[in-house]
C-alpha positions as CSV (number, residue, x, y, z in Angstrom):
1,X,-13.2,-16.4,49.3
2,X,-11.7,-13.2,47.8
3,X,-14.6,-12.1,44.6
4,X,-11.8,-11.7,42.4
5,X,-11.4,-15.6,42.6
6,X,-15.2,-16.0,42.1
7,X,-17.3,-17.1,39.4
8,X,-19.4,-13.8,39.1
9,X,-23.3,-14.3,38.3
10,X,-24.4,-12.6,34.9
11,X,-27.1,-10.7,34.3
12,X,-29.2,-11.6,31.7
13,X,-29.2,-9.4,28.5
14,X,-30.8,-6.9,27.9
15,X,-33.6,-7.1,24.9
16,X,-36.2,-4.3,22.7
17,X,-39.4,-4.3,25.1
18,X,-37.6,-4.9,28.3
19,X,-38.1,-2.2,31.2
20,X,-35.6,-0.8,33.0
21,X,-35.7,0.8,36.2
22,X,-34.3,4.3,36.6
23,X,-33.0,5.1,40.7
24,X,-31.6,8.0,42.0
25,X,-29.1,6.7,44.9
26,X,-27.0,9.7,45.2
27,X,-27.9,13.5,43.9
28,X,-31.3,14.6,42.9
29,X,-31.0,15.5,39.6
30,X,-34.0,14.1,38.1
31,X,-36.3,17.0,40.3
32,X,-33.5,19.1,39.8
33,X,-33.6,19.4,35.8
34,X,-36.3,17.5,34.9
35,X,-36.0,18.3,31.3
36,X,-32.7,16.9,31.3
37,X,-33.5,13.9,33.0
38,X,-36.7,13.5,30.2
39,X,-34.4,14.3,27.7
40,X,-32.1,11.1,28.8
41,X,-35.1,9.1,29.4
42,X,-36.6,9.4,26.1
43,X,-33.1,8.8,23.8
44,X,-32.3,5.5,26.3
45,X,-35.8,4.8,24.8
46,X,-35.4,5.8,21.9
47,X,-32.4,4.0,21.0
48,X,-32.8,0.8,22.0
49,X,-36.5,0.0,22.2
50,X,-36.6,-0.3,25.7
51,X,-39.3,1.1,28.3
52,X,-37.8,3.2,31.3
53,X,-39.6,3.3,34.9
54,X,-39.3,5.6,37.7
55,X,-39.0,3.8,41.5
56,X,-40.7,5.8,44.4
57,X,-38.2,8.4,44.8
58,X,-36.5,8.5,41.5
59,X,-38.2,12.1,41.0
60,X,-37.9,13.0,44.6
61,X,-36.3,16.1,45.3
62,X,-32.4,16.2,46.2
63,X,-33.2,17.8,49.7
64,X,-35.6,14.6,50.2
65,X,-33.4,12.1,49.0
66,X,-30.0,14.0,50.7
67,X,-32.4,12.9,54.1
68,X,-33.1,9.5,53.7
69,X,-30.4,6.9,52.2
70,X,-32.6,4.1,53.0
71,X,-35.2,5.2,50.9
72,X,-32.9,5.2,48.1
73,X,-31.5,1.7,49.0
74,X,-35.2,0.5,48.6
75,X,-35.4,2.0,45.6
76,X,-32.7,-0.1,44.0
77,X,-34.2,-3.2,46.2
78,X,-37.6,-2.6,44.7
79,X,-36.1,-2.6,41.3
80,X,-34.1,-5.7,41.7
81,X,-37.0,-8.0,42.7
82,X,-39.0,-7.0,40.5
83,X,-39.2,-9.5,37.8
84,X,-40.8,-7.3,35.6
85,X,-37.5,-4.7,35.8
86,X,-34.6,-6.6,33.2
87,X,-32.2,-3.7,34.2
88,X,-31.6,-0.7,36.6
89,X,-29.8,2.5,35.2
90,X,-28.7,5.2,37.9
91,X,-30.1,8.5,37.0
92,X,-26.8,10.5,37.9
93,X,-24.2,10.6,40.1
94,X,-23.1,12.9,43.4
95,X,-21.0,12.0,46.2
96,X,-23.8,10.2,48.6
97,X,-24.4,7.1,47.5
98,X,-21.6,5.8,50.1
99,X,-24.7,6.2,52.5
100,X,-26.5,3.6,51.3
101,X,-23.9,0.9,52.0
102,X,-25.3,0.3,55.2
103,X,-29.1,-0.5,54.1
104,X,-27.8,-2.6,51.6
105,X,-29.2,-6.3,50.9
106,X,-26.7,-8.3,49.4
107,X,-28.6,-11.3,49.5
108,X,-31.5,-9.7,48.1
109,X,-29.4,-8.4,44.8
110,X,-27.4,-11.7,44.4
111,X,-30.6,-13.4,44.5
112,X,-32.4,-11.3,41.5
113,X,-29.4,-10.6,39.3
114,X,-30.0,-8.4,36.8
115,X,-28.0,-5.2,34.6
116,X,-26.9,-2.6,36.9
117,X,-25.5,0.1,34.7
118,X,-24.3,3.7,36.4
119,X,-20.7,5.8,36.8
120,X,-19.9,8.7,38.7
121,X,-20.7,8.2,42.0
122,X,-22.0,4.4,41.2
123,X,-18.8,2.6,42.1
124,X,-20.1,2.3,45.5
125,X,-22.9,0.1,44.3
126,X,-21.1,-1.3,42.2
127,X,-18.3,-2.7,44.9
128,X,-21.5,-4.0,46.7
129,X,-22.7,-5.9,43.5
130,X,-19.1,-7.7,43.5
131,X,-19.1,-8.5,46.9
132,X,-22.6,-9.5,46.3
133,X,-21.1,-11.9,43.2
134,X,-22.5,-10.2,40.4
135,X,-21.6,-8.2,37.5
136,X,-22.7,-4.6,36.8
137,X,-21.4,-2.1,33.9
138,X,-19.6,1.0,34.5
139,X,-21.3,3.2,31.4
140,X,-23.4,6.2,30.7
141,X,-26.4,7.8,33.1
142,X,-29.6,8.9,32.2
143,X,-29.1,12.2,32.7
144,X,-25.0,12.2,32.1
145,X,-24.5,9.9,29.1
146,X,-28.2,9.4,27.5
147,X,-29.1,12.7,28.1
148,X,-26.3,14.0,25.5
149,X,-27.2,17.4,23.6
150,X,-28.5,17.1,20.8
151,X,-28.8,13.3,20.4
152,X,-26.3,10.2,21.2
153,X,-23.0,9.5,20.0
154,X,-22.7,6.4,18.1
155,X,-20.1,5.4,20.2
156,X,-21.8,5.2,23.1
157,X,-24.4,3.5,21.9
158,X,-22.0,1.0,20.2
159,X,-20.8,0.1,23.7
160,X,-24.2,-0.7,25.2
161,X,-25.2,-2.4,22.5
162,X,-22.3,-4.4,22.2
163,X,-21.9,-5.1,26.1
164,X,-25.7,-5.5,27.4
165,X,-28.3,-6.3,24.1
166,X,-25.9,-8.2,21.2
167,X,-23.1,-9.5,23.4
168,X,-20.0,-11.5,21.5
169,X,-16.6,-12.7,23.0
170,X,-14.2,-12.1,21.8
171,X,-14.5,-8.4,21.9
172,X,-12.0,-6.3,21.4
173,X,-12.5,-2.4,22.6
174,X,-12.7,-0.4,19.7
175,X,-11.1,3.4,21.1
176,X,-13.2,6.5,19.8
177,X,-12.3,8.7,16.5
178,X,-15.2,10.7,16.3
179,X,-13.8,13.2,18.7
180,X,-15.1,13.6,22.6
181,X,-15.7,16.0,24.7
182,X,-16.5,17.9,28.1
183,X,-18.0,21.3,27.0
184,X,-20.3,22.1,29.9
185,X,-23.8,24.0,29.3
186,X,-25.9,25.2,31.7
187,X,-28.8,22.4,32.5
188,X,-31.1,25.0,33.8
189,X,-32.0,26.4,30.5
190,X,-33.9,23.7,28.7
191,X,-32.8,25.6,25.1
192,X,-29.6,24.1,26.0
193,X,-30.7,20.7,25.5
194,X,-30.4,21.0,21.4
195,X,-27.3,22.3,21.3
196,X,-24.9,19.8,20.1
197,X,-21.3,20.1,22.1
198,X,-17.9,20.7,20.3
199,X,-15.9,17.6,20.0
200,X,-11.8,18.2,20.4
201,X,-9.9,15.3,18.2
202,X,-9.2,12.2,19.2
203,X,-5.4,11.4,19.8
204,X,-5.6,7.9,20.8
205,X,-4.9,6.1,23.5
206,X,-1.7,6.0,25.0
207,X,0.1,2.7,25.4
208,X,2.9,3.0,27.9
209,X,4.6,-0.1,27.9
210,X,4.7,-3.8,29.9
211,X,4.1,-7.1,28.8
212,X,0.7,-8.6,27.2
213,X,-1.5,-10.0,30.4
214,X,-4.9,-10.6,31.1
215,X,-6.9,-10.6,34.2
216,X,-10.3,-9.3,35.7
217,X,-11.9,-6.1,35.3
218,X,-12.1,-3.3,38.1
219,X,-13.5,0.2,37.0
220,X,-14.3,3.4,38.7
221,X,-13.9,6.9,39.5
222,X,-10.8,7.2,41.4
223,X,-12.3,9.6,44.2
224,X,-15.2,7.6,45.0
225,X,-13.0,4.0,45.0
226,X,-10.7,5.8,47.3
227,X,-14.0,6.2,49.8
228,X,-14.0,2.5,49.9
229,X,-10.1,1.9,51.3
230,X,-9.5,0.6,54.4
231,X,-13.1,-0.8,54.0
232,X,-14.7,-3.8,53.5
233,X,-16.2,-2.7,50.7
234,X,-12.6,-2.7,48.9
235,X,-12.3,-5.3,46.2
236,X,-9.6,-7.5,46.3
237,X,-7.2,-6.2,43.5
238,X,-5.5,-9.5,43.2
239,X,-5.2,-10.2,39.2
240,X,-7.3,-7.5,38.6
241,X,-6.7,-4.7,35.6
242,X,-7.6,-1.2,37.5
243,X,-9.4,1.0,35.5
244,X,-9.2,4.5,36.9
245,X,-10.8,7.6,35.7
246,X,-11.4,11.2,37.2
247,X,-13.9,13.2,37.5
248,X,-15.5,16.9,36.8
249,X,-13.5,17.9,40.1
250,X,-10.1,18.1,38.2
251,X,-7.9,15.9,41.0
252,X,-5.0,17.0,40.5
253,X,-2.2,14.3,39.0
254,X,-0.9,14.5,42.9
255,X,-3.7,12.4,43.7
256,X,-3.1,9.7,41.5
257,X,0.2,9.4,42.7
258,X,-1.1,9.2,46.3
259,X,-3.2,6.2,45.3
260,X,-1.1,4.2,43.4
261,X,1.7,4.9,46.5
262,X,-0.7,3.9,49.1
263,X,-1.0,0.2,46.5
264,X,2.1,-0.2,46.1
265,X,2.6,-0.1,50.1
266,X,-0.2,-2.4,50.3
267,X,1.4,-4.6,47.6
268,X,-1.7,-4.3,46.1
269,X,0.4,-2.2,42.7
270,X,2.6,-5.4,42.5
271,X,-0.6,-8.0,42.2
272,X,-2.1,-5.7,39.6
273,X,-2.5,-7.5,36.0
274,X,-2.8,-4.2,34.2
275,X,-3.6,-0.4,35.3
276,X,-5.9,1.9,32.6
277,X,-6.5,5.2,33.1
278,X,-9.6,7.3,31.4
279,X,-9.1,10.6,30.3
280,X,-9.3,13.1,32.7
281,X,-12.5,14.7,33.7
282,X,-13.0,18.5,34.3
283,X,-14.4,21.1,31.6
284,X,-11.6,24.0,33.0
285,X,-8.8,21.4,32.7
286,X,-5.9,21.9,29.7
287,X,-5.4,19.3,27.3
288,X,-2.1,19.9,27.6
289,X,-2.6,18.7,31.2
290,X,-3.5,15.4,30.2
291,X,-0.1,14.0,29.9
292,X,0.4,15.3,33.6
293,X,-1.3,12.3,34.9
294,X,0.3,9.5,32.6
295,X,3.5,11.0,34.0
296,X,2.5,10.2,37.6
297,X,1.7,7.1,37.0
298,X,4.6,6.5,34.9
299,X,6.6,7.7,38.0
300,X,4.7,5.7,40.6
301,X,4.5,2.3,38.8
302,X,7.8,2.0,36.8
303,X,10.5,5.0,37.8
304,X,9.4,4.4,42.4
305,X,8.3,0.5,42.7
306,X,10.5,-1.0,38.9
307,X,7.1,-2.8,37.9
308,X,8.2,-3.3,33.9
309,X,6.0,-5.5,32.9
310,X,2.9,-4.2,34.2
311,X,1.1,-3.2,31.3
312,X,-0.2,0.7,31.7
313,X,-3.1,2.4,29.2
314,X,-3.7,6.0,29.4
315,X,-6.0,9.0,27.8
316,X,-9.0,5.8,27.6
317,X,-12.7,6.2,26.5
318,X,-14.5,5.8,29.9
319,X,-16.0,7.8,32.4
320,X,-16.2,11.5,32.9
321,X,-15.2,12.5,29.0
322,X,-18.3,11.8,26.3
323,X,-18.6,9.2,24.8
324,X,-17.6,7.0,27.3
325,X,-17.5,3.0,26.5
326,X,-20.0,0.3,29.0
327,X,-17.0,-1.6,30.6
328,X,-18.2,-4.9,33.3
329,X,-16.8,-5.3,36.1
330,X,-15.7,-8.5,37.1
331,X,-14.9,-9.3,33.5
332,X,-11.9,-11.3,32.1
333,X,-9.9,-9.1,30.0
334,X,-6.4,-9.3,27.9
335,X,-4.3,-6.3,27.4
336,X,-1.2,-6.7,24.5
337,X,0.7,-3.4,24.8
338,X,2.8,-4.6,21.5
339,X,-0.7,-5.3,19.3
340,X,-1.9,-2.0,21.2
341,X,-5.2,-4.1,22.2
342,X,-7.8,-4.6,25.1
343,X,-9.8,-7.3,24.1
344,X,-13.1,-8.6,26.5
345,X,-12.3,-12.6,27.0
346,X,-15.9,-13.2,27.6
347,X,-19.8,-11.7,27.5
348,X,-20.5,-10.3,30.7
349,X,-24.1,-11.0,30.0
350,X,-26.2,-14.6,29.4
């Protein structure tokens, strides 16, 4: 049965006192910059009264974890069987964690389902969770997202809040006005740490026409999901809204367009319930640039394959731009283009 036709497991929520397990399953930044991961660790703490826990190799350095992908696999294994751990928060991302697919326990995670939060690079285990039949959250890392300069933005915590400790359905995604940014400081000086980062205004998100649907959530970075295609780690896209974002690497809008091509040869574009797109990652990229992207998929999805009524959502708070949203996979959502609204059908937690 395809997951996207699936009754997906929740998590249960998370709660003040709980302990959460942080992994490193792809770059090892925690060795790297340990100030910055501390820095994360303590405001996750901080803000929502929870206790954070390091696995065997969550502090291991990148050279040791670059060598052994099953070690890191056990890591998140260890974490999810523990019934002492209520969640499991990836440290930070990278481009490695594809490695772990094949030391993967499915049964063992679908068995002990519990909060899997992580972006970046996390899509990967995050595709295994779904396959697996359980929801995880595409949100901040302790190191990119909790470890903000300078203290969180109440935005972000808003959306884990919201999401993972005081869940209510209807919700309906509230965008960001306090500004965002991708200002990028040097991690190796620690005096960096206090500095708070410029935030650029918000201009809103960018509704780009179609009719009001509502289907299941799919969220990731668009250049780690593309590792997965041809895979059997792809989802199944059918009734799905796509949430796409890009990251620090600056794709060009080219590779959008790629993508969505390759779906809509798949007829994978045409199944779609609704297609979002984050604001673009990258610290060097124009602002101007932006609207680069929404033209490609513009082109793609209406102008190439005539898809009218397939609601689009562009310049959106998730992923590589601060502060992102927690968005669940798996989730029922309803998208109105004329009310200009994304509205969560249901808690993605019990």
């Amino acid at each position: 049965m395809r997951w996207a036709k699936m009754v997906l497991v929740r998590p249960r929520r998370l709660a003040r006192g709980d302990r959460l397990a942080a992994v490193s399953l792809s770059w090892g930044g925690p060795a790297t910059f340990p100030h910055r991961y501390e820095a994360g660790k303590r405001q996750l703490e901080g803000a929502f009264g929870v206790e954070v826990v390091e696995m065997p190799h969550t502090l291991a350095e990148a050279a040791t974890l670059v060598a052994d992908p099953a070690a890191r696999a056990g890591d998140l294994h260890r974490a999810f069987a523990d019934p002492d751990i209520a969640g499991v928060v990836s440290t930070i991302g990278g481009d490695d964690s594809i490695r772990l697919l094949p030391h993967l326990d499915l049964e063992l995670l679908a068995a002990n389902p519990k909060v899997f939060l992580g972006y970046s690079d996390s899509p990967i285990i995050h595709m295994a969770l779904l396959r697996a039949g359980v929801t995880s959250f595409y949100g901040p890392s302790i190191m990119a997202g909790f470890g903000e300069n300078a203290g969180l933005h109440d935005y972000l915590v808003d959306g884990v809040r919201r999401t993972l400790f005081d869940p209510v359905a209807p919700l309906e995604w509230s965008e960001n006005r306090a500004g965002w940014t991708v200002e990028r400081y040097d991690w190796s000086d620690p005096a960096n740490q206090d500095r708070p980062r410029a935030l650029r205004p918000n201009t809103g998100w960018r509704w780009h026409g179609g009719v009001a649907r509502e289907g299941v959530t799919v969220v990731g970075c668009l250049e780690v999901l593309d590792f997965l295609r041809g895979t059997v780690w792809w989802p199944s896209l059918d009734g799905v809204v796509l949430m796409l974002e890009t990251s620090e690497d600056q794709p060009p809008p080219a590779s959008v367009t790629y993508l969505l091509r390759t779906l809509a040869v798949t007829g994978e574009l045409h199944r779609l319930a609704g297609l979002v797109f984050g604001r673009p990652g990258g610290a060097d990229l124009p602002v101007d640039a932006h609207v680069d992207y929404d033209a490609a998929i513009v082109r793609v999805v209406r102008d190439e394959q005539g898809l009218t009524d397939l609601p689009i959502v562009t310049n959106v708070d998730v992923g590589h731009t601060d502060p992102m949203w927690t968005v669940p996979q798996g989730a029922r959502m309803g998208i109105d283009p004329t009310a200009a609204t994304m509205t969560f059908r249901e808690t993605s937690v019990r």
